[in-house]
N, C-alpha and C positions, 0 to 999 in steps of 0.2 A: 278485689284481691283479698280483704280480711275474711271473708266468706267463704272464699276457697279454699286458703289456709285455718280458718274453725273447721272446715268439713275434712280435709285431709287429718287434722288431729283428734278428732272424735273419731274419725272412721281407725286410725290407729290405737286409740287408745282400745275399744270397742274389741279388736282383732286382738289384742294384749288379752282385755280380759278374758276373751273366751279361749285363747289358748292355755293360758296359768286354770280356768275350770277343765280342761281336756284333760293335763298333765293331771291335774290333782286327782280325777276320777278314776285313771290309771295307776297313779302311783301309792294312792291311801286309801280306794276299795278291790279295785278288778284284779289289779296283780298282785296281788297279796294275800287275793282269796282264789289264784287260781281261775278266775272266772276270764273268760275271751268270748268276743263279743264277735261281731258280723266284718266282713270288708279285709281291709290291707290290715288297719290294726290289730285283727282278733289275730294274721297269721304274725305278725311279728310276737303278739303277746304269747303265742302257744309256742315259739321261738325261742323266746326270754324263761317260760318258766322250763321248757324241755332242754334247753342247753345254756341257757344264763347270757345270752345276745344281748346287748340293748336294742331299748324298744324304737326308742325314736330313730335311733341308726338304721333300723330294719326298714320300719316306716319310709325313712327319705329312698333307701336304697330299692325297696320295693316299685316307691311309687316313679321315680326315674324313667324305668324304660316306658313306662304310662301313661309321661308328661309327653314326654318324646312325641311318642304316637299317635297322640291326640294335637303336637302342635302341626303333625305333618296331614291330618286328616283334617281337624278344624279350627288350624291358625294359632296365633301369637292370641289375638283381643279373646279369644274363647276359653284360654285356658292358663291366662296367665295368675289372676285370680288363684285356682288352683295351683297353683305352685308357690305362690308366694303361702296362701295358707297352710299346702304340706309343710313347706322350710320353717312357720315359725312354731308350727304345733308341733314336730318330730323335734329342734331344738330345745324347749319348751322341758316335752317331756324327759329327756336326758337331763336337762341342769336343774330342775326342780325336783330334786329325789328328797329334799329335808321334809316334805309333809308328814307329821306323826299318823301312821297306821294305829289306830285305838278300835276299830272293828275288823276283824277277819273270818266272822260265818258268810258263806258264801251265799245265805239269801239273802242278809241284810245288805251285802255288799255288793249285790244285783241289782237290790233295791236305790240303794245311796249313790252308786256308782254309774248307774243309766239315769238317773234321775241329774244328778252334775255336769254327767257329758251331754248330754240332751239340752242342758242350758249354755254350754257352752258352745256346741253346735249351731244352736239357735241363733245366736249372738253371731257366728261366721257369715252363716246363713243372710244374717236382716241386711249385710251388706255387702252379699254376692262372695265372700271366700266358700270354699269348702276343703275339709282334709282329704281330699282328694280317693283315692282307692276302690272303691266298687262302683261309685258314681262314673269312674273313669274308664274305667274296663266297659261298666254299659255304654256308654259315649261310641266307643269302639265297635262291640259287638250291634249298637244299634244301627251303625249302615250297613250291616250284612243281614240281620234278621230287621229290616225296620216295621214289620206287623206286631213284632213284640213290644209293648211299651215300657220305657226305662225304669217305671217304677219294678217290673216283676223280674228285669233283667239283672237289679239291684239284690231284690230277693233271693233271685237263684244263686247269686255270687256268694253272697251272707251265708244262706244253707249249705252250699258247697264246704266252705272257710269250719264252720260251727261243726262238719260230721267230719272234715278231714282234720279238723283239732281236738274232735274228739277219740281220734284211731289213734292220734300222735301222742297224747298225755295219758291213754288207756282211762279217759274219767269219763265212761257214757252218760253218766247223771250228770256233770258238765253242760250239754244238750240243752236239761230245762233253766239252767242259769244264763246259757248264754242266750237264748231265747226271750227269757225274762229282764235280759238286758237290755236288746233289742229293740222291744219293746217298751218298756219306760221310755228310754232314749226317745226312740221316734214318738209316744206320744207325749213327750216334754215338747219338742221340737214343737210339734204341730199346735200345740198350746201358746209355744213360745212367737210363733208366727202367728195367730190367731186364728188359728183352724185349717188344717190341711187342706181343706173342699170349700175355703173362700178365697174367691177373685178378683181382679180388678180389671174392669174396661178400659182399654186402651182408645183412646180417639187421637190423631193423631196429623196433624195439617202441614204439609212438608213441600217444600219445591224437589227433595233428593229422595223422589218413593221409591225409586229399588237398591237405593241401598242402606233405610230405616228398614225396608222392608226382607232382606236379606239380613238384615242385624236379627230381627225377630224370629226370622226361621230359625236361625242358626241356635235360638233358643227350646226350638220344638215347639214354635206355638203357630197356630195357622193367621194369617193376614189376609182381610178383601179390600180391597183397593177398588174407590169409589175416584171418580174423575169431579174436580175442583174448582172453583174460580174466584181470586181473591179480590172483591169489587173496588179496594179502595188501590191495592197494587198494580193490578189490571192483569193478571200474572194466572195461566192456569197454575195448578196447585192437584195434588193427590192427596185424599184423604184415608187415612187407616184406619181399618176397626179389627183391632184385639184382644184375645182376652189371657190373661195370664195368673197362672197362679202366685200366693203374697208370698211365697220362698225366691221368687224370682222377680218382684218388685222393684227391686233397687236392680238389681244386671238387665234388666227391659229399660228401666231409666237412664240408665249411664248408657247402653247400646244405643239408644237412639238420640242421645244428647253427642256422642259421639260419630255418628253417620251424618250428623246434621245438626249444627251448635243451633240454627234459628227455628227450628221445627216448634210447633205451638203443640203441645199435648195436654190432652186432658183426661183426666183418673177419675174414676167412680168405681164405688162398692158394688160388687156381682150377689144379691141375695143367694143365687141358684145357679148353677151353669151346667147345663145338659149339649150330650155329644160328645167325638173323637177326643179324647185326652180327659177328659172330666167325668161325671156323673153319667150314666149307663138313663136312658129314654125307657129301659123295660122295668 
């Protein structure tokens, strides 16, 4: 019981911090320098400085019919995570407007400002929240095109967002800042994860294999299902072998801690991972 209750107060306190680092990278470099960034947020921020919106208001209201759609395509357990992380980072960014702005050129505050939300992210990230918005939209668009993979469908939403806020503020040099944000941002993240193209083996010993193994797809990772036999239980058994990237570490854990509370798993470091979803064989 004390275990459960540490783990629920780290994982909130954890989700605190890196919402108070979202709001700050918002409110004391990107918008203040004009600068918008990729997803739901760069459209509320091109919102905020074109008509004076709030941001976070925008954010919640944006990402709404989002959430929706994504609980009617893949469920409550898939997507609640995201919601609770849009709720506290769109609040977040609204009531924490006292940050003193002391820099406002808008390369420094590409720089200072991807480089805090990128830690801040990171932080949602290592225990499965995210601010929801282009991640969500790919979610969606990826059952209808599913040859495209979600990182490029991520991409194309960010590029879409960055040139349609760039027609709307009339600032095309806008383009390489928000680009530049982008960037820090996701490579803080990938730092802040330990490297975007390292994985963890999933091994995985269960009496309930389709439905650990339905948790797992429903993450986008593939599962082979090996037949089992527990010698001291006397009990067939399923055994799984998957591999997952460390942004999704902790939501593979809880999925299959949740499909199955007695499931025996075991994690190891992936040096390499070649194939469908990972590292390209050419």
């Amino acid at each position: 019981m004390k275990k459960k209750v540490y783990s629920v107060l780290n994982e909130m306190i954890v989700v605190m911090i890196g919402a108070v680092l979202f709001a700050a990278s918002l409110n004391m470099f990107l918008l203040p320098a004009d600068v918008v960034q990729g997803g739901v947020t760069g459209i509320a921020a091109a919102l905020n400085i074109r008509f004076g919106w709030d941001v976070g208001l925008m954010i919640l209201l944006i990402n709404i019919p989002l959430i929706f759609a994504n609980v009617f395509v893949n469920g409550w357990r898939f997507i609640l995570k995201s919601a609770i992380g849009v709720i506290v980072t769109s609040v977040f960014v609204d009531t924490l407007t006292f940050f003193p702005v002391t820099v406002t050129d808008p390369f420094l505050c590409a720089l200072i400002g991807g480089g805090v939300m990128g830690c801040g992210c990171g932080l949602l990230f290592t225990k499965g929240y995210t601010t929801g918005g282009s991640d969500l939209l790919a979610f969606l668009c990826k059952k209808k095109w599913k040859r495209i993979s979600t990182g490029k469908l991520i991409l194309l939403v960010d590029v879409f967002v960055i040139l349609g806020a760039a027609i709307l503020l009339q600032s095309y040099m806008g383009i390489f800042y928000s680009a530049l944000t982008i960037y820090i941002q996701t490579s803080v993240v990938d730092l802040f994860l330990s490297g975007a193209d390292k994985t963890k083996l999933f091994i995985i010993v269960t009496e309930q294999t389709e439905a650990v193994a339905d948790a797992l797809t429903q993450l986008e990772r593939g599962v082979t299902v090996l037949k089992g036999y527990g010698y001291h239980t006397d009990r067939s058994k399923g055994i799984l072998i998957s591999v997952v990237k460390n942004m999704q570490l902790y939501t593979a854990k809880m999925a299959v801690m949740q499909a199955d509370t007695a499931a025996f798993m075991m994690i190891a470091d992936c040096s390499e991972t070649y194939g469908e979803g990972f590292k390209d064989l050419r």
